[in-house]
N, C-alpha and C positions, 0 to 999 in steps of 0.2 A: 271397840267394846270396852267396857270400862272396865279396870283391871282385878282380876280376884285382890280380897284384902291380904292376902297370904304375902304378895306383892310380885306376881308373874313377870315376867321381862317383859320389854316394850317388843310392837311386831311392826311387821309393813303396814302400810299406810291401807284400807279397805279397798276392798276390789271395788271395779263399776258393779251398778245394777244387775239384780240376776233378767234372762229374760222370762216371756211368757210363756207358761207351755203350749205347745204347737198344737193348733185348732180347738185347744179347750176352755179359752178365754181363763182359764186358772193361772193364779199366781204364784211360783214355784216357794215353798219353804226352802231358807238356803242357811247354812251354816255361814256365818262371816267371819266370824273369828270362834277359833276353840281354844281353850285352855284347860290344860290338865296339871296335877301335883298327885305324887304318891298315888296314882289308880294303876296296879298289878305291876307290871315292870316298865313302866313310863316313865320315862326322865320329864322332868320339869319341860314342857309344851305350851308355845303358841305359836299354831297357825292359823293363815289366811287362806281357806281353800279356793279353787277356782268354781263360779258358777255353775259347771255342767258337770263334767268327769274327771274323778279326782282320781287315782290308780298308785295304789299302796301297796309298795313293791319290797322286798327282802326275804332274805333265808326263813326257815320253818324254822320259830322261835325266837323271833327276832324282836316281833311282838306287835305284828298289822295287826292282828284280832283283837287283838286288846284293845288300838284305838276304835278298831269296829264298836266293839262292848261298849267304849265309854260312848259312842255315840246313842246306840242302842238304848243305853241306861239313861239317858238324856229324856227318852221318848218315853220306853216301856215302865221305867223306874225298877228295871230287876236284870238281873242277868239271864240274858237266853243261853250261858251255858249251866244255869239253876247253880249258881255260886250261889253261895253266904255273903254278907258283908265284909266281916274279915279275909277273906278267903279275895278279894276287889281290891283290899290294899297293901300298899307292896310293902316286904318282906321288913325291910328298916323304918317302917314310916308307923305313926299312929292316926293320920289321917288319909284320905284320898279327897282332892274337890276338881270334878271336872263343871266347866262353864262354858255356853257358848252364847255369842250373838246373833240371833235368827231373824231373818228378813221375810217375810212374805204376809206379813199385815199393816197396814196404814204407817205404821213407825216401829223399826227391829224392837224384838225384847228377848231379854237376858234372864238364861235359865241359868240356877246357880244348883249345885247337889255338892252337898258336903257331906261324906261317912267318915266314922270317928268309931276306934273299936270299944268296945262297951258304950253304946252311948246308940242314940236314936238318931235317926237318917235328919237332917234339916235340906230342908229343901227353900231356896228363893224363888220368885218368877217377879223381876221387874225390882230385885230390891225387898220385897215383901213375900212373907209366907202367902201360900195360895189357899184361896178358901176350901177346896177338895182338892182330890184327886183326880177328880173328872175334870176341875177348870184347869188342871195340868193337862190332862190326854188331851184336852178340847183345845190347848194351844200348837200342842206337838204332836205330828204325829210322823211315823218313821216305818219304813214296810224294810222286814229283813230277809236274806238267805244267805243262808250258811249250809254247809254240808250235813247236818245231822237233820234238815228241813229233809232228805231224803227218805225218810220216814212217810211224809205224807203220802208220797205215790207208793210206796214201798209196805210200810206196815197197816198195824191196825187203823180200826176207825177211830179211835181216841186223838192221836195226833189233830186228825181231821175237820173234827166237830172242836177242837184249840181252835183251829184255824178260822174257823169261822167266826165262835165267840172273841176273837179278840181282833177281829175286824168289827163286830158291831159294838165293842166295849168302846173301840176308839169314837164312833159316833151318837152312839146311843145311849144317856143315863140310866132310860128307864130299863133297856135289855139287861144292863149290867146289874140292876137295881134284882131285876127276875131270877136273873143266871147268879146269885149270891143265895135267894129265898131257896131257888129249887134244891140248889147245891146242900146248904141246911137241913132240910126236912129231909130230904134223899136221905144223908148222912144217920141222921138220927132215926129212919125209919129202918135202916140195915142195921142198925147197933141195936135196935130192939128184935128183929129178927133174927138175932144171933143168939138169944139170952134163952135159957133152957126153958124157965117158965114164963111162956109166950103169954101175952095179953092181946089178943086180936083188936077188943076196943083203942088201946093208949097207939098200938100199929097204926092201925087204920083213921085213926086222928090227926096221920099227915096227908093223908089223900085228898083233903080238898085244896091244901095249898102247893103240893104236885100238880092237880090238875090243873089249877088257873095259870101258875109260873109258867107249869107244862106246857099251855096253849100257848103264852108269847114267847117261850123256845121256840117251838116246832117252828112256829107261823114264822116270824122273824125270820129265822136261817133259811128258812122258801124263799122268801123274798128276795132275801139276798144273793141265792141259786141263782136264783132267774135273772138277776143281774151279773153275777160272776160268771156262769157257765157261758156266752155265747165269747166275753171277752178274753175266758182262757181259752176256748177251743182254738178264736182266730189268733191268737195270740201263741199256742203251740204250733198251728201250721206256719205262723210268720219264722218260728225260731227254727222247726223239726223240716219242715216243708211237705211234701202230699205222701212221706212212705209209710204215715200211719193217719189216720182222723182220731179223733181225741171226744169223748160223750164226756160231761160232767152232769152228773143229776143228784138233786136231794133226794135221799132214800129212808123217810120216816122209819122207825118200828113198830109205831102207832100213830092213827092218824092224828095229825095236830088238834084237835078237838076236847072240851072238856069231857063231853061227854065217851067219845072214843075212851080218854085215857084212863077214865072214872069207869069205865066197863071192861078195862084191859086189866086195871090193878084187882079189881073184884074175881074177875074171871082166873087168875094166876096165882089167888092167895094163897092154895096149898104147896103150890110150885114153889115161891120163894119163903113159905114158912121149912120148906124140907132146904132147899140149900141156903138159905138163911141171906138172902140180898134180894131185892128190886130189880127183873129183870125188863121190865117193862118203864116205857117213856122215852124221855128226849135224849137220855144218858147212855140212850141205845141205838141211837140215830147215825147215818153216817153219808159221808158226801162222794158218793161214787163216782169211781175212773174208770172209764172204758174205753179200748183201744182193740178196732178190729173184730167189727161182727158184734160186739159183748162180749168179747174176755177183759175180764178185771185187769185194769194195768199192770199191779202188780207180781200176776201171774204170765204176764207174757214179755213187756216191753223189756228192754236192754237196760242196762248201766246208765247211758246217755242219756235214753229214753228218759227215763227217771227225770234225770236230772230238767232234762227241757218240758217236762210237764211240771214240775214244780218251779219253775223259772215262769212258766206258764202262771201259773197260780198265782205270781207274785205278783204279776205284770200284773195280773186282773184285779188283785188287792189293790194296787198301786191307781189305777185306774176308777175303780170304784169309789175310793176314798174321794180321790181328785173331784168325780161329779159329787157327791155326796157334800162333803165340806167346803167344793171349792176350792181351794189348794191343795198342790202338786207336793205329796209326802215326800220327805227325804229317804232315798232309794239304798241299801247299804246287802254289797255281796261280797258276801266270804267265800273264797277260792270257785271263782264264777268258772272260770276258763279251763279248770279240770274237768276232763271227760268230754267236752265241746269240740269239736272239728271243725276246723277255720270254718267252713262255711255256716252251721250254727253258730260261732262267733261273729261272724262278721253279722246275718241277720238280727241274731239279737242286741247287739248294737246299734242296730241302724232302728230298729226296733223302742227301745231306747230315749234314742235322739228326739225321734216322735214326740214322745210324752213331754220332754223337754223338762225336765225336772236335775234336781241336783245326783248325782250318785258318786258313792264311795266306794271303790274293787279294791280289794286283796288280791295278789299273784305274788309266785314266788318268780316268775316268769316275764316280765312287763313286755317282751315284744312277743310274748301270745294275746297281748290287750291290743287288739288290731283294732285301734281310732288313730287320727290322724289328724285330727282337729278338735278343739273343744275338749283341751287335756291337758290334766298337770299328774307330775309327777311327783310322789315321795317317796323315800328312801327309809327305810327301819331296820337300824342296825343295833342292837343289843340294849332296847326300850329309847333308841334317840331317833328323831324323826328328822330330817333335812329333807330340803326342796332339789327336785335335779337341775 
């Protein structure tokens, strides 16, 4: 990897080839080399990860999550702990710049992210600013879990319908292009129903571009059900095994249809003129768990459970992306092996292996990470990372 200009130390020599992943003719995305300065309590970093399973091990606070994040920020360009940019760089530094070299297209290329406090994020791909943001997602993409992902089987449907928008944001311009429009006009049609002297015309003047946005909401996130739901189902019994079956279904609020949503918002104008919001559309929609007859997951499944259905989840993100774009996203789990009972760890593992893709585990624990092959180890003692 060519080296940040900041001037990172020299590292080992590149691993071999990453391989194929297993029966999907996909080509794994692979971290080759990373370098980190000043991101949260990171000492000056570069390593060379291993192909398959990499298992990021030390004390709570030691600071694996962090490299998790800087990977994460790699892909998502934000913090999935909803940090600020300050708030990314550590405590003595005025800058943070994590880099890595990524393998999984005709020839690696080099993401660069440089935060600087007061000042605007700069971002490289290749040396050069990227034309969007989309031809950023469109190079990188990165499926995560972390423990507060425990929300998906657990809480409301918001989490949910995240979850789904930023699986189609990573493939799709025009979805992310829709889910910005709706988000807008939503916005602004709930600020005008809040305001004392209502105007029903200037209201009702976002309704046609709810509706349209509306329809490739709904429609899209179908689509994408019907691809996710049978991959997590089998994908929970691989990890949970036969003591629960697992339903996922799209569960509109209105049909996906202009017309539908164009007779839903007509029909509830008095409705959301008295509590002053838009109860109706795609911002009401949710991607239902069931376990057991039709109880909601979240009203009946365990701890575990939880956990192995949104592991579930991921797998099927992970999986989707892979036929979708073609390559095998880089895989990234925070404190995977909490709550799991060696025998869901060992199946999710083997599970895994399958996909054949790269991943990164957090433990505070390394011999609860029961692989035995196709495994490197790292060591996080007080923001410094060493190899075992």
């Amino acid at each position: 990897m060519s080296e940040p200009s900041e001037g990172a130390p020299g590292g080992p020599p590149d691993p071999a080839p990453p391989r194929t992943g297993s029966g999907t003719g996909a080509t794994p995305l692979r971290v080759e080399r990373l370098a980190t300065r000043g991101f949260r309590n990171l000492g000056e970093t570069l390593l060379a990860p291993g192909p398959a399973f990499n298992v990021i091990h030390g004390d709570n606070g030691a600071g694996k999550s962090n490299l998790l994040e800087a990977l994460h920020y790699l892909g998502a360009l934000k913090s999935f702990r909803g940090a600020k940019t300050d708030d990314l760089i550590g405590l003595d530094a005025e800058r943070a710049l994590v880099q890595a070299k990524i393998s999984g297209e005709a020839a690696p290329r080099i993401f660069r992210v440089l935060l600087e406090r007061r000042k605007a994020r700069r971002l490289q791909l290749d040396g050069k600013r990227p034309r969007s943001i989309a031809t950023w997602h469109g190079a990188l993409q990165v499926v995560l879990f972390h423990p507060g992902d425990l929300t998906l089987a657990m809480g409301s449907p918001e989490p949910r319908r995240a979850f789904l928008d930023r699986i189609l944001e990573q493939m799709d311009a025009t979805y992310a292009a829709a889910l910005s429009t709706y988000s807008k006009a939503l916005r602004s049609r709930n600020r005008l129903l809040k305001l004392e002297q209502l105007d029903r015309r200037s209201i009702t003047a976002y309704d046609a571009i709810l509706c349209q946005a509306g329809e490739v909401i709904g429609q899209t996130r179908a689509r994408l059900v019907d691809d996710i739901a049978p991959r997590a189902e089998q994908a929970f019994a691989s990890v949970a095994g036969v003591e629960l079956p697992l339903e996922v279904r799209y569960e509109p609020r209105v049909e996906p249809t202009q017309e539908a949503i164009r007779a839903a918002l007509a029909k509830a104008w008095e409705k959301d003129r008295a509590r002053g919001f838009t109860a109706d559309g795609p911002h009401g929609d949710d991607l239902a768990l069931r376990v057991r007859e039709g109880v909601k997951a979240r009203h009946h499944a365990s701890q575990g459970q939880h956990r192995a259905i949104v592991l579930a989840l991921k797998v099927a993100e992970l999986d989707v992306l892979t036929a979708r774009i073609g390559r095998v996203p880089i895989l990234l789990l925070d404190d995977v092996s909490s709550e799991l009972d060696r025998s869901r760890n060992r199946r999710l593992f083997a599970l895994l292996r399958q996909l054949g893709g790269q991943v990164f585990l957090t433990t505070t624990h390394p011999e609860f990470i029961l692989l035995e092959e196709d495994r490197v180890d790292f060591r996080v003692e007080a923001g410094s990372i060493e190899g075992d």
